[in-house]
C-alpha positions in Angstrom: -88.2 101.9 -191.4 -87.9 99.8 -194.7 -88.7 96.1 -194.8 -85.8 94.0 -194.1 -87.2 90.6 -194.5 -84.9 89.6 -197.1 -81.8 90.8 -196.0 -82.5 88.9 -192.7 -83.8 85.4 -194.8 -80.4 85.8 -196.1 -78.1 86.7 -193.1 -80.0 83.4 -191.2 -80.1 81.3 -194.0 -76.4 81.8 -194.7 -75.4 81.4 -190.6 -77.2 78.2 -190.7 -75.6 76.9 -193.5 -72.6 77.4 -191.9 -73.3 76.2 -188.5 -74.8 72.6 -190.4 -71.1 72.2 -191.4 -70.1 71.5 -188.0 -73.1 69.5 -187.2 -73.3 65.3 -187.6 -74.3 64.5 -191.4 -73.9 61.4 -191.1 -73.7 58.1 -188.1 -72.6 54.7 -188.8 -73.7 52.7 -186.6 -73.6 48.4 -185.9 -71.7 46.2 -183.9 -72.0 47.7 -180.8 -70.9 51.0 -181.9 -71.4 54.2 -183.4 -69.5 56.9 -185.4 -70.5 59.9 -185.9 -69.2 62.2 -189.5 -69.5 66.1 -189.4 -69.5 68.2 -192.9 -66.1 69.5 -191.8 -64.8 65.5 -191.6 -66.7 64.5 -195.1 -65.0 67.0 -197.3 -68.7 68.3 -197.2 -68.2 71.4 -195.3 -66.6 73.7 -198.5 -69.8 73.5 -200.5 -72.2 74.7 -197.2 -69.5 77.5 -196.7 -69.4 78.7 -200.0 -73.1 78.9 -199.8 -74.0 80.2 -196.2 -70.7 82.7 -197.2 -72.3 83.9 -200.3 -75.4 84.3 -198.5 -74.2 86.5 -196.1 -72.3 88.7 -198.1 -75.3 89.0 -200.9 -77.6 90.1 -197.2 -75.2 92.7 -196.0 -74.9 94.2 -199.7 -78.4 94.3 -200.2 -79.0 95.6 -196.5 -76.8 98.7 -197.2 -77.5 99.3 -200.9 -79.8 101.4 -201.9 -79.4 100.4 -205.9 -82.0 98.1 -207.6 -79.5 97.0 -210.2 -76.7 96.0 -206.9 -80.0 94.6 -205.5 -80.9 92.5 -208.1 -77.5 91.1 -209.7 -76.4 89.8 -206.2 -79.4 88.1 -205.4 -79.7 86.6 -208.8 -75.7 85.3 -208.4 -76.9 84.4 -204.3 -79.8 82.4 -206.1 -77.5 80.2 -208.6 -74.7 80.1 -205.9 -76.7 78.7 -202.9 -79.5 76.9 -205.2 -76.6 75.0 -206.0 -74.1 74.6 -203.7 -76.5 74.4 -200.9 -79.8 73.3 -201.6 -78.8 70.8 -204.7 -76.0 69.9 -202.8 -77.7 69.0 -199.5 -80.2 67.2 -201.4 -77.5 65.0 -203.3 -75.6 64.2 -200.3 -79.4 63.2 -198.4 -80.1 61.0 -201.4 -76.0 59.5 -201.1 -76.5 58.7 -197.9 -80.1 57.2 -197.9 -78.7 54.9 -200.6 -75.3 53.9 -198.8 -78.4 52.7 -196.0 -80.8 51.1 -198.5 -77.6 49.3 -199.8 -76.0 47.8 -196.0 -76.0 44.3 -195.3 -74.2 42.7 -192.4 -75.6 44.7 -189.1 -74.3 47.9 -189.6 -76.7 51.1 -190.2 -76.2 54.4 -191.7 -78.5 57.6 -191.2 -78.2 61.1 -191.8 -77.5 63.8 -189.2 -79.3 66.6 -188.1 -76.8 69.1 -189.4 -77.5 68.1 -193.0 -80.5 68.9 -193.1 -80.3 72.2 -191.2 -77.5 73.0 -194.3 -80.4 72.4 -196.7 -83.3 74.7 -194.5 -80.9 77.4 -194.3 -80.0 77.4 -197.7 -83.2 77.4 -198.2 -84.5 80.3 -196.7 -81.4 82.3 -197.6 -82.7 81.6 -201.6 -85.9 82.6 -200.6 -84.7 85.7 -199.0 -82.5 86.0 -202.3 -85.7 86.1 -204.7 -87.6 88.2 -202.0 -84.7 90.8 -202.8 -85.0 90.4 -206.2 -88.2 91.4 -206.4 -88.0 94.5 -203.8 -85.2 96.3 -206.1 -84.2 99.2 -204.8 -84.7 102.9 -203.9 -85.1 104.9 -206.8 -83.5 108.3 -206.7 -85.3 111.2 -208.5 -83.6 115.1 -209.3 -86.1 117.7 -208.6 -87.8 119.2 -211.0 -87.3 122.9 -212.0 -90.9 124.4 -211.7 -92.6 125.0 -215.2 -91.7 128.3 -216.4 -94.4 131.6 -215.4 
């Protein structure tokens, strides 16, 4: 049985990019109450879907191909797709959010939610199971040989 670490980095890393989305990314919270914003309710959830999508696909096609050049051209597109969509774009929204906190006044507090940062681990692990992919390439197909002539 061949290794199938990568393909399975990305087919996890892409579902739980995905599942983030409908996570809490962010809770306001003062006053004496709370409220609570999912990726889906901040226009987030596009970017994480794009992503954990893209991962996906790039695991099943690498799972079932058995080229190095199909190998290496989707995890090179699954790299620049989810490095940037995902794991840039999970960062920037952290870094938004920490400084919508730093800047509060007036009793209210803002944090981020557990489902952000389970957008950035998955995407991730599903680039790191894109490089690992990269670098296995494929099988590589030989004719046979004619025996040398007697």
């Amino acid at each position: 049985m061949t290794d199938k670490k990568a393909e399975i980095a990305l087919l996890v890393g892409g579902l739980l990019a995905i599942v983030g989305t409908f996570m809490t990314f962010a809770t306001i919270s003062g006053g004496g109450s709370s409220f609570s914003l999912s990726g889906k309710e901040a226009d987030e959830a596009s970017n994480y879907i794009v992503a954990g999508g893209f991962a996906i696909l790039t695991g099943l096609v690498v799972w079932f191909s058995s080229g190095a050049t199909v190998r290496k051209v989707m995890s090179i597109l699954a790299i620049i797709i989810v490095g940037f969509f995902g794991v840039y774009g999970a960062i920037n929204d952290i870094s938004s959010i920490k400084d919508v906190a730093a800047g509060q006044a007036g009793g209210f507090e803002v944090s981020t939610g557990m489902g952000l940062y389970i957008c950035l681990i998955g995407s991730i692990v599903a680039v790191v199971g894109a490089v690992m992919a990269m670098r296995q390439g494929g099988a590589v197909v030989t004719e046979p040989v004619a025996p040398p002539p007697a």
